[in-house]
C-alpha positions as CSV (number, residue, x, y, z in Angstrom):
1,X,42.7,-61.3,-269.5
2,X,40.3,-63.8,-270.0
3,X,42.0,-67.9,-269.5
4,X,39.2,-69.8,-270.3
5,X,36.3,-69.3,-273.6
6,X,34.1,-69.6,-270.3
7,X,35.3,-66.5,-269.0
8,X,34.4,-64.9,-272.6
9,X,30.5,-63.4,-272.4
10,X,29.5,-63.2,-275.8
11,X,26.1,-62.1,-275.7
12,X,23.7,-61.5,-272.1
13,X,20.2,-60.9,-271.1
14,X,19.3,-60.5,-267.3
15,X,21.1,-63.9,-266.0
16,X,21.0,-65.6,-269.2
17,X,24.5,-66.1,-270.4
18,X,25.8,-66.8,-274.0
19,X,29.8,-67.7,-273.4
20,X,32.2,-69.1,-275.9
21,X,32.3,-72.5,-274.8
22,X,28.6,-72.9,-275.7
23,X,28.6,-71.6,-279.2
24,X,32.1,-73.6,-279.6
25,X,30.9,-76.7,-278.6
26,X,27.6,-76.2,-281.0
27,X,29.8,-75.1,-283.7
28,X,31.7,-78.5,-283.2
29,X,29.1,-81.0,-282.9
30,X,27.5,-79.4,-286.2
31,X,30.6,-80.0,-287.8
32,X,31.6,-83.4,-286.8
33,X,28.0,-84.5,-287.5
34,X,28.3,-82.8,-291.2
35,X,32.0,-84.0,-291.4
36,X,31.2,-87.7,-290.4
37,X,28.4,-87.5,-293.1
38,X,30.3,-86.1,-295.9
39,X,33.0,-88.5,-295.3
40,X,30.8,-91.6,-294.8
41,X,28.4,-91.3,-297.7
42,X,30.2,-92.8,-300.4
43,X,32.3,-95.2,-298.9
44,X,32.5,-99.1,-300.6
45,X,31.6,-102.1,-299.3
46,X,32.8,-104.1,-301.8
47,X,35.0,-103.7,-305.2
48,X,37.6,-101.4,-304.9
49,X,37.9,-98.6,-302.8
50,X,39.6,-95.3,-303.3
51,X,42.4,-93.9,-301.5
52,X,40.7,-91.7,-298.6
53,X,38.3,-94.6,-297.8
54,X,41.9,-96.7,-297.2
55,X,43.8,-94.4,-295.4
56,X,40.4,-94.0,-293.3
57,X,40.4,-97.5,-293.1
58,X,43.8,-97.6,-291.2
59,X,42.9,-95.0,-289.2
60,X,39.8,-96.6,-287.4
61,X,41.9,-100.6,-287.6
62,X,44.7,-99.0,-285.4
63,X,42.0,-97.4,-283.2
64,X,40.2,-100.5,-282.8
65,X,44.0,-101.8,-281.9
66,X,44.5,-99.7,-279.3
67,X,41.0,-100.3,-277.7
68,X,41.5,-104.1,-277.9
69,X,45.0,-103.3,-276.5
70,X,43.3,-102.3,-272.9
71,X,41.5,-105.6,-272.5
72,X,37.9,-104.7,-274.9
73,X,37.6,-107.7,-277.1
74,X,34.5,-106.0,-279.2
75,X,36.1,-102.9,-279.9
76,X,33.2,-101.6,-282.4
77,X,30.8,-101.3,-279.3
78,X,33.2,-98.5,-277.7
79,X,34.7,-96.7,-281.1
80,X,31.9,-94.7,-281.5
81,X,31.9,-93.2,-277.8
82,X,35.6,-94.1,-277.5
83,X,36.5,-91.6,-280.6
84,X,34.0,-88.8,-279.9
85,X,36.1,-88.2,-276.5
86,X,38.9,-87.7,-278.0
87,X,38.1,-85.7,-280.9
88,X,35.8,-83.2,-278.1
89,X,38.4,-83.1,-275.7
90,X,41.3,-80.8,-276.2
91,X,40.1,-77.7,-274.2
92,X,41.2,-75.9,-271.7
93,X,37.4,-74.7,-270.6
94,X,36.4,-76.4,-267.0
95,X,32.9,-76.9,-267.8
96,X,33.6,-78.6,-271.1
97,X,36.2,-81.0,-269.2
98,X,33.7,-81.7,-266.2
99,X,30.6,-82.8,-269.2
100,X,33.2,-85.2,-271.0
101,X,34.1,-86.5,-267.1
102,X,30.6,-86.7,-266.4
103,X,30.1,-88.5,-269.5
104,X,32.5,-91.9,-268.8
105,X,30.8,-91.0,-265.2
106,X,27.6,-92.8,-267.1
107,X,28.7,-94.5,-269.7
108,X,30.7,-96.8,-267.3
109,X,28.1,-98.5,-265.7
110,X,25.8,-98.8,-268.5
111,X,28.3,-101.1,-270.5
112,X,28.7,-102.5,-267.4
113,X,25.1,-103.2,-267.2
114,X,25.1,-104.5,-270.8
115,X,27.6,-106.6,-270.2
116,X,27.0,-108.1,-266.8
117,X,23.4,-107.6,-266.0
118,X,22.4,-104.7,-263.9
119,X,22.6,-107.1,-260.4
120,X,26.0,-108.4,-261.7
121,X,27.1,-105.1,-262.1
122,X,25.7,-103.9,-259.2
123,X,27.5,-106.9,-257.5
124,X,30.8,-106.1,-258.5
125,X,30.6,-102.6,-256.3
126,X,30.5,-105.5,-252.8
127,X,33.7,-107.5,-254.0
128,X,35.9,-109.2,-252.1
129,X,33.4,-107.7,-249.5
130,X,30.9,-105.7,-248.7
131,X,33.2,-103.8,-246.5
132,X,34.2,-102.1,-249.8
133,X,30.8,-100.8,-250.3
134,X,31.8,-97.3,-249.5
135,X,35.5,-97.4,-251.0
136,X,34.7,-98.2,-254.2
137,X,32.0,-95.8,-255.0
138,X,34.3,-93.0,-253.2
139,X,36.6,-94.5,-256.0
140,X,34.3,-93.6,-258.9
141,X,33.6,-90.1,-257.8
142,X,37.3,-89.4,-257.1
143,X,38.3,-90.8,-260.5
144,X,35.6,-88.9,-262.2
145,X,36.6,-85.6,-260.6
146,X,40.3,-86.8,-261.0
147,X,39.9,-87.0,-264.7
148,X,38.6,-83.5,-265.3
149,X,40.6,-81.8,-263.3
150,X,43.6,-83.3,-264.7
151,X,42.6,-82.7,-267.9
152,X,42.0,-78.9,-267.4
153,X,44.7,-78.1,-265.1
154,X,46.9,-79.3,-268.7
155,X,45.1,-77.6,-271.2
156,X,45.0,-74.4,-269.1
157,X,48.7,-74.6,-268.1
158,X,50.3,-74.2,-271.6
159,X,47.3,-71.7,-272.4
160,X,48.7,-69.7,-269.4
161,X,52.1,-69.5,-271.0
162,X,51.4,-69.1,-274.1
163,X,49.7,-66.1,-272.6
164,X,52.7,-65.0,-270.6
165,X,55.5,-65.6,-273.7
166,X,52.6,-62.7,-275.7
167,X,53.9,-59.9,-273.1
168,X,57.1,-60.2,-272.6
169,X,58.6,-62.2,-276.1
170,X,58.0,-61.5,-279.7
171,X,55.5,-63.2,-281.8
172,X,57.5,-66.0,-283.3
173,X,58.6,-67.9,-279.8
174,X,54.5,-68.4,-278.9
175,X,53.8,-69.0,-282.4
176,X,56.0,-71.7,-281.3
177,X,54.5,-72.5,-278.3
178,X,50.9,-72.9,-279.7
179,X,52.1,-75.4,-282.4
180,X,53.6,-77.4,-279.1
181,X,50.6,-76.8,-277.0
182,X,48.4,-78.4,-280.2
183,X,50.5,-81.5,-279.9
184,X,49.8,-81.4,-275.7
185,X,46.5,-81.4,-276.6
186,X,46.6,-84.6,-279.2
187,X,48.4,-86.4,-276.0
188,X,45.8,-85.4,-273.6
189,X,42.9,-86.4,-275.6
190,X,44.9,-89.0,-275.5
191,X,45.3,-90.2,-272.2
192,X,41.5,-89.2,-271.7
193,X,40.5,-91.9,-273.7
194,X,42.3,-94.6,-272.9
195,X,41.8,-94.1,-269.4
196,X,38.1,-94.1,-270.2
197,X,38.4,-97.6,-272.2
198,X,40.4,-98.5,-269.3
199,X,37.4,-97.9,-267.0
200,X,35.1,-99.5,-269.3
201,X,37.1,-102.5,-269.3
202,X,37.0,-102.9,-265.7
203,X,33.3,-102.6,-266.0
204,X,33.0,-105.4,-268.1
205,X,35.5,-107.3,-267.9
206,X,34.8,-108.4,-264.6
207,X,31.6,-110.0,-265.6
208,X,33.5,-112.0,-267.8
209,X,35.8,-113.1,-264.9
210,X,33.2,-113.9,-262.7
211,X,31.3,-116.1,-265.5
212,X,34.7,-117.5,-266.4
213,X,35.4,-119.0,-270.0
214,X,32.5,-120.8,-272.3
215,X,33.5,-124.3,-272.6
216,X,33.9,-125.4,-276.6
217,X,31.1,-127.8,-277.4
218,X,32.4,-131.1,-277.7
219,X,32.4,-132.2,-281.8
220,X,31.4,-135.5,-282.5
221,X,33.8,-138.0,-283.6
């Protein structure tokens, strides 16, 4: 029985291999690009808007919500990244998991750079001393590795009983299980991107810290 879609071979040519995690990750993008299009086109800027657009609307304000909520004060510079993750991410294939874990792997330091300065970033990797040099980039690789591990081992865990409850239960109890395992995978996708904004925070937020608050001007009397 094959676990994963990266176990599933559908087409092969010497050592060229077509599995189902690449033509399911094409088939997705291709939709979300089409969907985000279709949905976006005709949206208002001013006047009055119909229903979808509002309902929309409150969808991407309680996003930007929960973004602000981890300490990102420009929350329409991470939504776009922020939102793909978690839309991509429930999966139970190890190789998808390890790209999105690869991808806040990058993304982390470049807002960190935009936000700092590349020396002010880079300077944040020798604080409270250098003696942390090693520590703290042993702390990004671990929590890259950490996040897609963690993130497969909880996809592939209900897909493993799901699996088990087909051969020995009848049809209705995993029916069951695989409405339950959709919700798991809402919480995951979850958790993976707010630890990712989480990251990102640190990244920048720190330049803030160091600068410390702009002073108001002074208004004339």
């Amino acid at each position: 029985m094959n676990l994963t879609s990266d176990q599933q071979i559908l087409w092969q040519y010497g050592f060229v291999k077509l599995n189902e995690t690449i033509v399911t990750t094409w088939a997705l993008m291709i939709a979300l690009s089409l969907g985000s299009k279709l949905i976006t086109r005709k949206l208002a800027t001013e006047g009055d808007v119909s229903r979808w657009q509002a309902a929309l609307e409150i969808i991407v304000t309680g996003i930007d919500e929960q973004i602000k909520e981890v300490g990102l004060s420009h929350p329409e510079r991470y939504i776009g990244f922020l939102g793909t993750l978690f839309l991509f991410i429930p999966t139970g294939s190890l190789s998808t998991t390890a790209a999105l874990a690869l991808c806040v792997f990058i993304a982390v330091p470049l807002f960190g750079m935009r936000e700092q300065g590349l020396i002010g970033y880079l300077k944040t990797y020798v604080k409270p001393t250098p003696i942390m040099l090693p520590f703290n980039i042993i702390s990004e690789l671990s929590r890259t590795l950490a996040l897609a591990i963690r993130l497969f081992g909880n996809m592939m865990s209900g897909t493993m009983i799901i699996g088990i409850l087909l051969t020995i239960t009848p049809f209705l109890f995993p029916i069951v299980m695989t409405s339950l395992g959709l919700l798991t995978g809402m919480v995951q996708a979850y958790i993976f991107s707010i630890l990712a904004a989480v990251y990102i925070a640190a990244a920048t937020v720190a330049g803030k810290a160091q600068r410390g608050p702009k002073a108001d001007p002074v208004q004339p009397h």
